[in-house]
C-alpha positions as CSV (number, residue, x, y, z in Angstrom):
1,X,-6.7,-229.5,203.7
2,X,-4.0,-228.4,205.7
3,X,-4.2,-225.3,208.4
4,X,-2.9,-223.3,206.1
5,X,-4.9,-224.2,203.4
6,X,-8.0,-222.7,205.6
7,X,-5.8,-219.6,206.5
8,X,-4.8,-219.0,203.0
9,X,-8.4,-218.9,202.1
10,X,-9.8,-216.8,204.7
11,X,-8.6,-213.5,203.1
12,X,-9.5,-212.3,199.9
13,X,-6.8,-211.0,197.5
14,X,-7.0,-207.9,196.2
15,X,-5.0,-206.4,193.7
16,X,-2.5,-203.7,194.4
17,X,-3.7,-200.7,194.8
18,X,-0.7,-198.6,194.0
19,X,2.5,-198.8,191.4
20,X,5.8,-199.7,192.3
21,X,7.2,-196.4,191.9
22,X,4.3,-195.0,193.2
23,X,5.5,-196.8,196.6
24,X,8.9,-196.1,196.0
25,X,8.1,-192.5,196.2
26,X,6.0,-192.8,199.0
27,X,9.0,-194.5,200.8
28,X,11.1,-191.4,199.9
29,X,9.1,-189.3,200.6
30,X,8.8,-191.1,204.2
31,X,12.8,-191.0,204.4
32,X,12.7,-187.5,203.7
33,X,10.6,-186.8,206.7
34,X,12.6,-189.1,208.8
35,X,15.7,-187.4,207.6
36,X,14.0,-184.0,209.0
37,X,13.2,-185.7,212.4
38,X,16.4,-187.2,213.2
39,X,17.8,-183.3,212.6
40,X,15.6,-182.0,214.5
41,X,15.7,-184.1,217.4
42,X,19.6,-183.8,217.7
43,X,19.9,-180.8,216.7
44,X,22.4,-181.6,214.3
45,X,22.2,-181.9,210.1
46,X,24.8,-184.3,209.8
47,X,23.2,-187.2,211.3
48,X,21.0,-189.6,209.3
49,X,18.2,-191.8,210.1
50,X,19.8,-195.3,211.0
51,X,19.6,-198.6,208.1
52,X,17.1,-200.5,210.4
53,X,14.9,-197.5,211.1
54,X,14.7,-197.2,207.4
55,X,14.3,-200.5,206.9
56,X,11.4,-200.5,209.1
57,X,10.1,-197.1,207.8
58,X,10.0,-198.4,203.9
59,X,8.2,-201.7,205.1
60,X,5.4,-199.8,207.2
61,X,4.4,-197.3,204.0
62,X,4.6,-200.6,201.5
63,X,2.3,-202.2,203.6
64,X,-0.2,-199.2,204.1
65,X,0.0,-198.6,200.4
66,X,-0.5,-202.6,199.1
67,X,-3.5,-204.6,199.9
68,X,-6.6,-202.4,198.5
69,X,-8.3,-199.2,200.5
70,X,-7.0,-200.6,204.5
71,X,-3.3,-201.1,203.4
72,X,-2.2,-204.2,204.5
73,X,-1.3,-204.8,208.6
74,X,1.8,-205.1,209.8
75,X,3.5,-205.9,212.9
76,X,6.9,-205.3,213.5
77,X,8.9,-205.9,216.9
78,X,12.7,-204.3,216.8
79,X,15.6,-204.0,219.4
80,X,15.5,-201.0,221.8
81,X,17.3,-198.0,220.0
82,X,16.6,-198.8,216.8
83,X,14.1,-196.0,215.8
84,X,11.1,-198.0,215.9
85,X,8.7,-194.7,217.2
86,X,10.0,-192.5,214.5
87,X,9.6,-195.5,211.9
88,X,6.3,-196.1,212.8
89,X,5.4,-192.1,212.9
90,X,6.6,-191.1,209.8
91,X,4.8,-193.1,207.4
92,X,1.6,-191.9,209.2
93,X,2.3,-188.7,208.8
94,X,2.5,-189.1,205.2
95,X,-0.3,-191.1,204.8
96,X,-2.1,-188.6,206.5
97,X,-0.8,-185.8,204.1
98,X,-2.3,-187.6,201.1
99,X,-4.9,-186.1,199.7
100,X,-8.9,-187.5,201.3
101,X,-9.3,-190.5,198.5
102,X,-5.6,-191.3,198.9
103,X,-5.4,-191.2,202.9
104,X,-4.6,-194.3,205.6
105,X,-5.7,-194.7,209.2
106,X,-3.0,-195.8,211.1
107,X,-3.1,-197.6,213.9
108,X,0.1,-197.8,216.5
109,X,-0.1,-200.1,219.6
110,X,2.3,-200.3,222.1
111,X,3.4,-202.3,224.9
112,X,2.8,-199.9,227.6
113,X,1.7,-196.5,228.7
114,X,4.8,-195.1,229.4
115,X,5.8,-195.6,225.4
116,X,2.5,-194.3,224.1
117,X,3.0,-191.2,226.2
118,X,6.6,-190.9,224.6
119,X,5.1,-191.3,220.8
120,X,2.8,-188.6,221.6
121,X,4.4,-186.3,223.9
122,X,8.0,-186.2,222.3
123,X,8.0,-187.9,219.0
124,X,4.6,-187.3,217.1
125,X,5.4,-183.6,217.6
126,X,9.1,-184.0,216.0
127,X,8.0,-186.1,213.3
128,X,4.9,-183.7,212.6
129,X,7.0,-180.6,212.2
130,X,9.5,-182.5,209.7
């Protein structure tokens, strides 16, 4: 038995919890919001949300929506300027929106204070308004 053998076995497999449309929407409805928040922060309607910070965005509500009642954890690590606070905040805001049985905790670490006072300070309140 091989490392990965023992790794493979450690966590149980669950079902999905949720159809594939069903997470389609949910990634929609997350690009929607992000859509909002990129207007809002530049204060202009013609700019969109950029293809990584989607890209980021749809993988972050898949995996809170697969994996049973927790969502499945996911860690991603992207270049600065790519969106990552607004990617990360959007799906939580929608997962939040859901209704009590439906609803996700979210958990977003970061590497340092300064960047956690940014998500709260200056982006959370963007995204939460969109």
């Amino acid at each position: 038995m091989t490392y990965e053998d023992d790794f493979e076995h450690d966590f149980e497999k669950t079902e999905p919890e949720h159809t594939e449309a069903e997470i389609k929407a949910a990634q929609d409805a997350v690009e929607s919001i992000l859509i909002q928040a990129v207007h809002l922060s530049t204060g202009r309607s013609d700019f969109a949300p950029r293809a990584g910070q989607l890209r980021l965005a749809n993988n972050i509500t898949r995996s809170a929506m697969e994996g049973g009642g927790a969502g499945k954890p996911n860690l991603a690590e992207a270049p600065t300027g790519l969106g990552k606070s607004f990617a990360a905040l959007a799906p939580a805001v929608y997962m939040s929106s859901l209704p009590k049985e439906q609803k996700k905790r979210t958990v977003i670490a970061t590497e340092s204070i300064g960047l956690q006072a940014q998500y709260v300070d200056k982006d959370a309140p963007v995204i939460i308004e969109a």
